[in-house]
C-alpha positions as CSV (number, residue, x, y, z in Angstrom):
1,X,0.6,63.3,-62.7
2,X,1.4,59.9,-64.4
3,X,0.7,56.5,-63.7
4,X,-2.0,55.4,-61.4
5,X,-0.8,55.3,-57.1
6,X,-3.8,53.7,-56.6
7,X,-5.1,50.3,-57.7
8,X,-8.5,50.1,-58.7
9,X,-9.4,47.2,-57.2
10,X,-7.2,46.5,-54.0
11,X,-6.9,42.7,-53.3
12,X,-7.8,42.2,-50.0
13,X,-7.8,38.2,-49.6
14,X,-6.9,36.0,-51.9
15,X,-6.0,32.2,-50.6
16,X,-6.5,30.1,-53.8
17,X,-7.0,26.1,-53.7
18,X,-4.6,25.0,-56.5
19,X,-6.4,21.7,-57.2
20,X,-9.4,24.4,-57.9
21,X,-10.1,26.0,-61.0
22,X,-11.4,29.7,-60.5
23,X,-14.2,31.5,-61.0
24,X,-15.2,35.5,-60.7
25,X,-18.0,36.7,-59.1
26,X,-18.5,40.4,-59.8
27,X,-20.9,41.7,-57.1
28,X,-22.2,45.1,-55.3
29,X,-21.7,45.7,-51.5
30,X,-21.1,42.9,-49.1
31,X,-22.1,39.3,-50.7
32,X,-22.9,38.3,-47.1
33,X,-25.4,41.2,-46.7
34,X,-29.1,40.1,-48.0
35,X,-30.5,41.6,-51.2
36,X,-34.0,41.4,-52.8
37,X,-33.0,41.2,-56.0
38,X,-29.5,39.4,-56.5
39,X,-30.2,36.2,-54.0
40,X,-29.7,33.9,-56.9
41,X,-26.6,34.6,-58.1
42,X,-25.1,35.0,-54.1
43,X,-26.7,31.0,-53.6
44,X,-25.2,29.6,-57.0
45,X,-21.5,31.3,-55.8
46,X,-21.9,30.0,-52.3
47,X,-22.9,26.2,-53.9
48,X,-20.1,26.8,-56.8
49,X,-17.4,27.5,-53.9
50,X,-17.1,24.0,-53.3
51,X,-15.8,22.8,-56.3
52,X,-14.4,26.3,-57.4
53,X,-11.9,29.2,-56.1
54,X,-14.9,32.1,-56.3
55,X,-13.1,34.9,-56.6
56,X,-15.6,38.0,-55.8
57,X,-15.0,41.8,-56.8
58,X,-17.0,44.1,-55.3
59,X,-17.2,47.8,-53.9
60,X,-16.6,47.2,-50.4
61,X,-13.3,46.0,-48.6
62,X,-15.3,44.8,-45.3
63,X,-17.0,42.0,-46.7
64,X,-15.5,38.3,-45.2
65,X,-15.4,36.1,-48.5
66,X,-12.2,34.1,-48.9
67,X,-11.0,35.6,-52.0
68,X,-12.1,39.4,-52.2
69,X,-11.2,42.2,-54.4
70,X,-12.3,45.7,-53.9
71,X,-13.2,49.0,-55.8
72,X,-10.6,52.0,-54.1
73,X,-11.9,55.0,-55.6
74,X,-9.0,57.2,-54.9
75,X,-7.5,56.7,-58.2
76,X,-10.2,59.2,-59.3
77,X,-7.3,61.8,-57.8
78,X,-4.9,60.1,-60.2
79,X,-6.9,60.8,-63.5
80,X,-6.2,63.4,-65.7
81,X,-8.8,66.5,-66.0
82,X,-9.6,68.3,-69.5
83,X,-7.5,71.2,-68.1
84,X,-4.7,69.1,-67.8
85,X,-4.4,67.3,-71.0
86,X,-5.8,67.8,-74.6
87,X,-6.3,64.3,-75.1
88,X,-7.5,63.9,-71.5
89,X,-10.4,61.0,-71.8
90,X,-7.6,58.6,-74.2
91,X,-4.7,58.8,-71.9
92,X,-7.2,58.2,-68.6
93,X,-7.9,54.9,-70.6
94,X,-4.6,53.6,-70.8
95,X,-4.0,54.6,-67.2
96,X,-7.3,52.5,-66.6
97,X,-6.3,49.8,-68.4
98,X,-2.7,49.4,-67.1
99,X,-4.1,49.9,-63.4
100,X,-6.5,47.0,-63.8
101,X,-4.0,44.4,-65.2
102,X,-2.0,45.0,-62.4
103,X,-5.1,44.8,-59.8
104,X,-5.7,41.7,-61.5
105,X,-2.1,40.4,-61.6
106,X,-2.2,37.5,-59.1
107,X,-5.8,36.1,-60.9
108,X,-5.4,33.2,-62.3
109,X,-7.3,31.5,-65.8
110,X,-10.8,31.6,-65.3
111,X,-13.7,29.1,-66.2
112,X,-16.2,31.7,-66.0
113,X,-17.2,35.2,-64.9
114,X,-20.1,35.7,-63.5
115,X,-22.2,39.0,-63.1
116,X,-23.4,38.8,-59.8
117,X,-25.4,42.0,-59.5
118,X,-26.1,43.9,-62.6
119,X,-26.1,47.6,-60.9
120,X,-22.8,48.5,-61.9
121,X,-23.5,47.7,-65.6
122,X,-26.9,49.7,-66.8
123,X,-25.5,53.0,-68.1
124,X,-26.7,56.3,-66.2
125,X,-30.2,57.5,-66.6
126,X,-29.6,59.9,-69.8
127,X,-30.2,60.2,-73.2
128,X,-27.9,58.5,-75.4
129,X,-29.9,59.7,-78.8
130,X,-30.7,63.2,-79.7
131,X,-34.5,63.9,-80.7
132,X,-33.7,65.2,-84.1
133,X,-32.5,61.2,-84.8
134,X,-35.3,59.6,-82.9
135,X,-37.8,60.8,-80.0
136,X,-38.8,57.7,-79.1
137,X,-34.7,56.3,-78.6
138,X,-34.0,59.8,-77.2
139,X,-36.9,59.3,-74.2
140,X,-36.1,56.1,-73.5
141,X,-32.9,56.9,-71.9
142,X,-30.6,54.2,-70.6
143,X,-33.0,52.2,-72.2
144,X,-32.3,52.7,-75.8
145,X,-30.7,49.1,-77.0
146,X,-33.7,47.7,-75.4
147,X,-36.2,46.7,-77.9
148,X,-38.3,43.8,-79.3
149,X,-37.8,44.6,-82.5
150,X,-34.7,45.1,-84.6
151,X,-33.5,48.5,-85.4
152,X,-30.3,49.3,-87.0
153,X,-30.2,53.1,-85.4
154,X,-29.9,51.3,-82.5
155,X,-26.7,49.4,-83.3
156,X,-25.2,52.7,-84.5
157,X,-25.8,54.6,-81.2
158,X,-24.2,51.0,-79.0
159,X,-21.0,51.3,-81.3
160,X,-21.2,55.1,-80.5
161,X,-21.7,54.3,-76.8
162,X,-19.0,51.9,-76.4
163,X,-16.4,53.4,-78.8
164,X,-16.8,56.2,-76.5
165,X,-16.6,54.7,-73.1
166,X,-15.3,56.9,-71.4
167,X,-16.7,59.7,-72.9
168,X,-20.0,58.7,-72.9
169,X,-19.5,57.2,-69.1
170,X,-17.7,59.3,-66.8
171,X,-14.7,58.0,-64.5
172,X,-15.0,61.3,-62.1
173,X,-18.9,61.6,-61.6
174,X,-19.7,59.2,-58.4
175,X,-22.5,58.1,-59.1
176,X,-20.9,57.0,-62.5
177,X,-17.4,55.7,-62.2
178,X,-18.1,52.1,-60.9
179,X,-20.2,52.0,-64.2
180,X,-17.6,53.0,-66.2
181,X,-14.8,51.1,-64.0
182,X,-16.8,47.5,-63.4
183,X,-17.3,46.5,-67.5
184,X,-13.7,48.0,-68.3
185,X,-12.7,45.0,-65.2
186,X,-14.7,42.3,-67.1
187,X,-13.3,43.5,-70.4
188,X,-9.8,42.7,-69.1
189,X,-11.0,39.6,-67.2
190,X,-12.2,38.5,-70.3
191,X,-8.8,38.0,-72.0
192,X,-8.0,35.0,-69.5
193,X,-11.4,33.2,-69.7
194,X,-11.5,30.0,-70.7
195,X,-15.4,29.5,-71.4
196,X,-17.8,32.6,-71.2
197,X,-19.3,35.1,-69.4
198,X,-23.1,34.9,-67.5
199,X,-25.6,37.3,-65.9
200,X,-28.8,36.9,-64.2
201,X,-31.1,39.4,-65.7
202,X,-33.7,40.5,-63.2
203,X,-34.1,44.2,-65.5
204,X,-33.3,44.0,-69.1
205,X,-31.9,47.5,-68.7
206,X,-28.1,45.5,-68.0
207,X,-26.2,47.2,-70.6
208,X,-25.1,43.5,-72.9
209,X,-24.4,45.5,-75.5
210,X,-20.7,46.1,-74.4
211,X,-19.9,43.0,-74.4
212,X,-21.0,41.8,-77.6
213,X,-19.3,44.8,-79.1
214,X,-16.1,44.0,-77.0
215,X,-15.8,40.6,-78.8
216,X,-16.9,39.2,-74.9
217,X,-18.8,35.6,-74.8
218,X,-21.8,36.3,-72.4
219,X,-24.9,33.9,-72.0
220,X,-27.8,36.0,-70.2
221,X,-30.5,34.1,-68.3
222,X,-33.7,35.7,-67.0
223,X,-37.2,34.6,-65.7
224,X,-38.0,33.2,-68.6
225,X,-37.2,32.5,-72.4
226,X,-37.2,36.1,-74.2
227,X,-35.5,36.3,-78.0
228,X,-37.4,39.1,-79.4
229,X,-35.5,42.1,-81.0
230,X,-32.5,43.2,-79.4
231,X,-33.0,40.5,-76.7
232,X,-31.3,37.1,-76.3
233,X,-32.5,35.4,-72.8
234,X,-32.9,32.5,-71.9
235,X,-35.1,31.2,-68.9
236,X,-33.8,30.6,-65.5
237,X,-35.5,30.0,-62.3
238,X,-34.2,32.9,-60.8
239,X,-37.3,34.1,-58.7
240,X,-37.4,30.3,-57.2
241,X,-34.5,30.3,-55.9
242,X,-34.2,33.9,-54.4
243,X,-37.3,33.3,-52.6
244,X,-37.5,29.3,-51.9
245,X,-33.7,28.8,-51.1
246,X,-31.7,31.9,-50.5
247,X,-35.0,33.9,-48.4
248,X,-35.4,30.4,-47.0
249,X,-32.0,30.3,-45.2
250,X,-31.8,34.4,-45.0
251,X,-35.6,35.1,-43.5
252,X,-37.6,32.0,-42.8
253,X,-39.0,31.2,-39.4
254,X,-39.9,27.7,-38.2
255,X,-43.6,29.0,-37.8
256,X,-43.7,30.8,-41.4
257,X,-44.9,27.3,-43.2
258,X,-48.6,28.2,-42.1
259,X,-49.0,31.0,-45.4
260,X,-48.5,27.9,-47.7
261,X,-51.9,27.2,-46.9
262,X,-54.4,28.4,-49.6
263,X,-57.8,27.0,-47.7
264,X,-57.3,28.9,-44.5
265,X,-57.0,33.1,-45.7
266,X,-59.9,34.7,-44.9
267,X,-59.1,38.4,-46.4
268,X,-58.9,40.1,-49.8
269,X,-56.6,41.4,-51.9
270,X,-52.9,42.7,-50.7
271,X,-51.1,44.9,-52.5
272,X,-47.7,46.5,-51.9
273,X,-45.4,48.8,-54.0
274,X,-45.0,52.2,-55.1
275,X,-46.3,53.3,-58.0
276,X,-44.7,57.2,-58.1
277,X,-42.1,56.7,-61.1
278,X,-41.3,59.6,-63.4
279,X,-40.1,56.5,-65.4
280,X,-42.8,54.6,-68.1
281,X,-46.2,54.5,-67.1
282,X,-46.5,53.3,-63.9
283,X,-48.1,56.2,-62.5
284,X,-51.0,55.7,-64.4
285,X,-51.6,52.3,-62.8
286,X,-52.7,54.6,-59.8
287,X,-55.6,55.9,-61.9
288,X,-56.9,52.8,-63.5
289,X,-56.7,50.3,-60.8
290,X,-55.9,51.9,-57.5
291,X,-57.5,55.5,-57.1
292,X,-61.1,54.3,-56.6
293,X,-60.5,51.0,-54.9
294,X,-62.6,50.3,-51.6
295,X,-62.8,47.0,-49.7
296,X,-62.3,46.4,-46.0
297,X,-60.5,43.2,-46.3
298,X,-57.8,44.7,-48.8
299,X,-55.0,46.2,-48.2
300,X,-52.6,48.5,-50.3
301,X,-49.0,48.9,-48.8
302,X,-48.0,51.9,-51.3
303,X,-44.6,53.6,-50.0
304,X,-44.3,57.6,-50.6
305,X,-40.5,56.9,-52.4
306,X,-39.6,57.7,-56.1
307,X,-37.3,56.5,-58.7
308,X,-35.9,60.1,-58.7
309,X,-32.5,60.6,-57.3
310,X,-31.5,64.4,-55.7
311,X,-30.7,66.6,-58.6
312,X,-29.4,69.7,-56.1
313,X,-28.5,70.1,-52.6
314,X,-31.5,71.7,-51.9
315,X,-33.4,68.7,-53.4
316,X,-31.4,66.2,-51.3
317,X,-32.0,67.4,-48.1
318,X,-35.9,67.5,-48.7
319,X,-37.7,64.0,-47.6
320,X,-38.8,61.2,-50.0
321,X,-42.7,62.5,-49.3
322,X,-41.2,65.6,-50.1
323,X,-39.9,65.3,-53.4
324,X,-43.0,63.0,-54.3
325,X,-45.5,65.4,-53.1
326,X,-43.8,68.1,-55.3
327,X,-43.3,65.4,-58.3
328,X,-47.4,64.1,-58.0
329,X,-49.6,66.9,-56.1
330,X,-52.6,65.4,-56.4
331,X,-51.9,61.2,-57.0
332,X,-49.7,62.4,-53.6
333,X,-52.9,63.3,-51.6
334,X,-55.2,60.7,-52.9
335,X,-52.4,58.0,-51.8
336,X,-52.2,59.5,-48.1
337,X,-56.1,60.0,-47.7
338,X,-56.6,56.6,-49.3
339,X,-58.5,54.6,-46.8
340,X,-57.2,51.5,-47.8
341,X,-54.0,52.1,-48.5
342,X,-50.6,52.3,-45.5
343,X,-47.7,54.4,-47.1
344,X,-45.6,52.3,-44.6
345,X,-43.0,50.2,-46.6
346,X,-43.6,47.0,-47.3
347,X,-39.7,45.5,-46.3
348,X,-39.3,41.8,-47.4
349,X,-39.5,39.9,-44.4
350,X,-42.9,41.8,-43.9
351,X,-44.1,39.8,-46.7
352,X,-44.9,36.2,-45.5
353,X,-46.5,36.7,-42.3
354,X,-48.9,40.0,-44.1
355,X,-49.5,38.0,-46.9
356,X,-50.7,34.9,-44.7
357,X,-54.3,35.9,-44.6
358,X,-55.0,37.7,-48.2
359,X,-56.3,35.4,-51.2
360,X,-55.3,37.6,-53.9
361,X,-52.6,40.4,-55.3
362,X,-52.0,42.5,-57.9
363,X,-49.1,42.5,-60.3
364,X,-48.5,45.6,-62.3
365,X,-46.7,46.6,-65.4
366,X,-42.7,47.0,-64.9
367,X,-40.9,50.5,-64.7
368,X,-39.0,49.6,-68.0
369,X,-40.3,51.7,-71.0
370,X,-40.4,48.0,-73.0
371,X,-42.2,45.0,-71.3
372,X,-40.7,43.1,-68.8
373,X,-41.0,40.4,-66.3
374,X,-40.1,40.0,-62.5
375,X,-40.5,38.0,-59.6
376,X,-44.1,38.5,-58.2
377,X,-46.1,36.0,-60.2
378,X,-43.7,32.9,-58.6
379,X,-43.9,34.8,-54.8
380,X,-47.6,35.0,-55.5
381,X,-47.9,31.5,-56.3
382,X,-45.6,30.6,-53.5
383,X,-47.5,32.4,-51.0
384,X,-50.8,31.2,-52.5
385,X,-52.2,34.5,-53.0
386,X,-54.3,34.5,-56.6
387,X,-52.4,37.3,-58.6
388,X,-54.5,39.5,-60.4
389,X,-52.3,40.6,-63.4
390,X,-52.2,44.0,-65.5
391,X,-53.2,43.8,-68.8
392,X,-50.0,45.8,-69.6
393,X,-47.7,42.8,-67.9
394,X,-46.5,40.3,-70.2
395,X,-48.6,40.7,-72.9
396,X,-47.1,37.8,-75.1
397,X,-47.5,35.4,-72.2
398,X,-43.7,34.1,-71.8
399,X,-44.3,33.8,-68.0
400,X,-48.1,32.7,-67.3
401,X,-49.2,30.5,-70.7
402,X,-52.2,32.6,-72.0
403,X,-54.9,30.4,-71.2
404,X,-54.1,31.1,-67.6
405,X,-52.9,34.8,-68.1
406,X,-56.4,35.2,-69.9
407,X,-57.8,34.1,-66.2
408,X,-56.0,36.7,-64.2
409,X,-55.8,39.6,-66.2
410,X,-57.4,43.5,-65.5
411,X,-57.7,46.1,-67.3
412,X,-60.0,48.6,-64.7
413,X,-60.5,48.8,-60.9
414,X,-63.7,47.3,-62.1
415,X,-62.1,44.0,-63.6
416,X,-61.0,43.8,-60.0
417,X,-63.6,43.8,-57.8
418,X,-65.3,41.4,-60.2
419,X,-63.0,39.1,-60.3
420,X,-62.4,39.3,-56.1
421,X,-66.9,38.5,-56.2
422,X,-66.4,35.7,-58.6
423,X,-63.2,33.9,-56.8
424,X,-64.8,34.7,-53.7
425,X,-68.3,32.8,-54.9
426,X,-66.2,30.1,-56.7
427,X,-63.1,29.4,-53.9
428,X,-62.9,25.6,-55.5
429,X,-61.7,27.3,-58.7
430,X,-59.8,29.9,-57.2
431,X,-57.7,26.4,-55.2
432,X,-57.3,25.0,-58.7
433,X,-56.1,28.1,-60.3
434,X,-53.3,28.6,-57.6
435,X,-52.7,25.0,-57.9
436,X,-52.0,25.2,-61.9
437,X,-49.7,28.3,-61.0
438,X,-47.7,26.1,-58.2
439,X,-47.3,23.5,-60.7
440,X,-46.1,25.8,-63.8
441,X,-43.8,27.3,-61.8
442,X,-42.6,23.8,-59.8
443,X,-43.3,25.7,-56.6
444,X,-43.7,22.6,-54.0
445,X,-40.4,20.5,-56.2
446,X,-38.4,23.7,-55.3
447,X,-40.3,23.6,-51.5
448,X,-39.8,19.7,-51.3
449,X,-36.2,19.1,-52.7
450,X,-34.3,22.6,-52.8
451,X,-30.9,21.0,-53.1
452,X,-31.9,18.7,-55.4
453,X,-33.5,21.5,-57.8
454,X,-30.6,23.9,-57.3
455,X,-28.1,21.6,-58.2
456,X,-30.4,20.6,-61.5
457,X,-30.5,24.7,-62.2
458,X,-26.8,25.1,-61.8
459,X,-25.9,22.2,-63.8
460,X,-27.9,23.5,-66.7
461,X,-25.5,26.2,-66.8
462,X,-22.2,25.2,-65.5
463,X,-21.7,21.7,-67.1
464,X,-18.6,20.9,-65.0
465,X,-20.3,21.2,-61.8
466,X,-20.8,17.9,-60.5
């Protein structure tokens, strides 16, 4: 064995406009596929491809975008094995290297990179910190660098992390290699970029550290403004435009305008997600919120899945109620025997038309171990359902000023039910309070004059774009 056969990216299209300058889109799957999560970066590339040659790398060679590079994982056959050389994991990075500059050969300068789905770059769910240095780092995982405060332990474990790349992230493991492969592409994208790198954070679990430590440029933008500790965000209206432009062309029906309106539900509150991670704390949102919840105009769509993954064959084969049933015995049955609750999954076009009748949902706590934010207090807004929010959700009020927050939030089952009487006997302020969230979050602008507002956001980010 020697050099690379393979490629690791194959180059399956690439028809550049010369008067164009270019621009890399590194994405996950088919860009033409929908995705629940990643809908803003796939509407920003589509807008961008009019003034720009968008370049998108990806894992899968079936997707039709004009210029469109793949992952071909059969250099993994090509790689040396400890058995086969002493200094097996160095000379696998050269080969890595090499083999990238020549996938890359026919790219041109680039204006930007842009992560375009963030899976391929949060490291694999281990620990990166042993206990005797620090229990907390060592059971937070993947999640170690992420903190809101500073901490200089964990700047020596990132310089241990990255120094060892490939060590610390294996190239042979499957469920690892496009983790290890996909920065290592940026890194050597990186030497022909004219301006800087940018991700849209929907989980703050993205691994930025390597490319601060790899001397590469990268602005991060997430659902809102977020400098504290280790982070450095700054606020994007990400869950606006996944839901109000790219769900709006993906999902909408012509008949789907009638959930806008707030005066006409009739029903409770409507729930949906799981709450069954071994991950954080959310399984103890079951217990203080969920487990003694009755009301015959609520609903709670709470899927039997977990954030688990098959550690044996044996554990593969058995179902997702299966593994959560051995995982949570007894949250498990009270789920099933609930009487308000439908372990049916709740699928994202589901969403508007259930959602139609309900006044109110609940938001809980992220699966992060530290605080973080997400999409459902701008769909709430925009589906004009009050959102009751978890005392453990955005404490600091980035996302909902606290005056508002202070409105919404619950700390018990009981603080719910309350709340549902008093919104129930007061609708006029329950109108007004959905009308303040519609207005922080600019819901009816981004309803109004999408194109107008998308071109504002992307502007704000790309200066060139015109």
């Amino acid at each position: 064995m020697g050099k690379l056969i393979n490629p690791l990216f194959k180059k399956i299209r690439l028809d550049l406009d010369l008067n164009k300058k270019s621009i890399v889109v590194f994405e996950n799957g088919d860009p033409e596929k929908y995705t629940h999560t990643y809908g803003c970066t796939r509407t920003i590339a589509k807008k961008l491809a009019d003034q720009f040659n968008i370049i998108h790398i990806t894992t899968t060679g079936n997707a039709k975008e004009k210029n469109l590079y793949a992952l071909d994982t059969k250099f993994l056959s090509e790689l040396y094995r400890k058995k086969d050389h002493s200094n097996y994991i160095e000379e696998n990075n050269k080969l890595i290297s090499e083999s990238l500059k020549s996938s890359f050969v026919d790219i041109p300068e680039l204006e930007y990179i842009i992560i375009g789905n963030a899976d391929n770059f949060i490291l694999p769910l281990t620990s990166y910190c042993s206990k005797n240095t620090s229990i907390e780092l060592n059971e937070k995982n993947n999640e170690f660098f992420d903190s809101l405060t500073a901490d200089n332990l964990i700047e020596e474990i990132n310089n241990n992390v990255v120094n060892n790349w490939d060590k610390r992230v294996s190239t042979f493991a499957f469920s690892t290699c496009k983790t290890n492969i996909f920065p290592h592409a940026v890194k050597v994208l990186s030497k022909r970029l004219k301006n800087d790198c940018m991700s849209f954070v929907i989980d703050p679990t993205m691994y930025t550290p390597f490319f601060r430590l790899n001397k590469i440029p990268l602005r991060s933008y997430y659902f809102d403004d977020d400098k504290r500790g280790t982070r450095n965000f700054n606020k994007f209206p990400i869950a606006q435009i996944q839901h109000m432009v790219y769900e709006k062309e993906k999902m909408w029906s012509p008949l789907e305008d009638q959930f806008i309106s707030a005066e006409k539900k009739t029903k409770n509150l409507l729930f949906y997600g799981t709450v069954f991670h071994t991950k954080g704390d959310k399984i103890e949102t079951w217990n203080e919120f969920l487990k003694d919840f009755r009301d015959p105009d609520s609903k709670l769509f709470i899927p039997v899945k977990t954030n688990v993954a098959a550690k044996s064959p044996s554990h593969s084969k058995k179902t997702d109620a299966e593994r959560v049933k051995d995982l949570f015995p007894e949250t498990y049955s009270e789920v099933v025997n609930h009487p308000n609750v439908s372990t049916k999954p709740m699928y994202p076009y589901d969403i508007n038309n259930v959602s139609m009748g309900y006044k109110y949902s609940l938001i809980l706590r992220c699966v992060s171990s530290t605080e973080s934010l997400n999409f459902r207090p701008v769909l709430c807004s925009f589906l004009n359902m009050l959102p009751f929010i978890d005392y453990k959700y955005d404490p600091e009020s980035l996302q909902i000023p606290k005056e508002i927050r202070n409105e919404l939030v619950v700390k018990n089952r009981l603080d719910i039910e309350k709340k549902i009487w008093y919104y129930n006997t007061n609708d006029k302020e329950r109108l007004e309070m959905i009308k303040e969230l519609r207005a922080l979050f600019n819901i009816d602008e981004w309803l109004n004059n999408s194109d107008q507002m998308l071109h504002k956001a992307i502007q704000s980010v790309i200066k060139e774009y015109k």
